[in-house]
N, C-alpha and C positions, 0 to 999 in steps of 0.2 A: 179543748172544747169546754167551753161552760157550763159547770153544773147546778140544777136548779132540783131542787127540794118542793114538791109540789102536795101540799098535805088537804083534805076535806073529810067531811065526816059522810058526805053523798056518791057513790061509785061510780054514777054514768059521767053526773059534774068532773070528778077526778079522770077519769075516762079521757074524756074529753077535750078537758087543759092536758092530760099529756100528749094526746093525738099532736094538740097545734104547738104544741112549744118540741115535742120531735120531730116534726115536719119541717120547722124551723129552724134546724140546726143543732138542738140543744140536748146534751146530756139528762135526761128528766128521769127522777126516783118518784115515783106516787106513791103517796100513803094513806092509805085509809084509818084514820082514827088515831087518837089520843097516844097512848103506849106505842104503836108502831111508830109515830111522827116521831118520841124522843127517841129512841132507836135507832130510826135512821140518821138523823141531824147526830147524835155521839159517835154514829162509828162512820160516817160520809164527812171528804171535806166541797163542800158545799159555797157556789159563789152567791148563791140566793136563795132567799126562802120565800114559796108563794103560801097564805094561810085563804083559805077558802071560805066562801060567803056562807057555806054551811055550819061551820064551825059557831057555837057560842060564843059571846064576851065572855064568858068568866075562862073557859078554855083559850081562847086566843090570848089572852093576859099573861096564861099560865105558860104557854107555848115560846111566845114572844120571851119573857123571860129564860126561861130551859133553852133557849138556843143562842141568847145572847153569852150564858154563861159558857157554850161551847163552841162558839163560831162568831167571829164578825161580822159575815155576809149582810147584805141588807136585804130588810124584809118588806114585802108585799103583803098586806091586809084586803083582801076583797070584802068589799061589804055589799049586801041587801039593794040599798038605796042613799042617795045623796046623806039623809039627817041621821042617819045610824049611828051611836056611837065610835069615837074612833079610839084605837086601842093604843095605848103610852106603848111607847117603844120601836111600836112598827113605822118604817122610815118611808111608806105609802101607805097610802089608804082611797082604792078608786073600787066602780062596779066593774060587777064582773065581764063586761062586754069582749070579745077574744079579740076585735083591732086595738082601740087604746091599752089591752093587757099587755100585747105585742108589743106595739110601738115601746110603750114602758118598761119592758125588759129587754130591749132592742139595747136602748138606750144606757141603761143601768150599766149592762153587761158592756159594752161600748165605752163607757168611760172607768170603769173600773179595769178595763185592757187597758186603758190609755194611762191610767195615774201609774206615777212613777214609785 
């Protein structure tokens, strides 16, 4: 089963994305905040990382980094709104809406079973 890394600095938000991506099938660790996210990503091996739309730029930079150095997985950026900054590293970057987050982890998860 696929495991995903679900981090936000907001609890009901966090809450929330685990409800649907456990509903979904998936393996999900939520973390609330800064220190628990490198935490989990160093001692979990993880096939994805989602970084939440509450999270700051200058934190998601720092995150995106910190877990590149631990993990390949690819990550997911939620952001705000269309024109928001997008964060170097992170290998998506969409809003938070809970179908297209699906669909894009459906999919991720999906081909990363399938590569060889």
């Amino acid at each position: 089963m696929p495991r995903i890394l679900s981090v936000s600095y907001d609890e009901l938000l966090l809450r929330t994305r685990h409800m649907l991506l456990q509903h979904s099938g998936y393996d999900t660790v939520s973390s609330l905040g800064f220190t628990q996210s490198l935490e989990h990503c160093k001692n979990g091996n993880f096939d994805l990382f989602i970084l939440g739309h509450s999270i700051p730029y200058s934190d998601k930079r720092q995150l995106v980094e910190e877990f590149r150095d631990v993990c390949p997985a690819p990550i997911i950026s939620l952001r705000r709104n269309p024109g928001e900054q997008i964060v170097d590293g992170a290998d998506y970057h969409i809003e938070p809406d809970p179908e297209p987050l699906l669909d894009l982890v459906n999919r991720i998860l999906a081909q990363k079973s399938t590569a060889p």
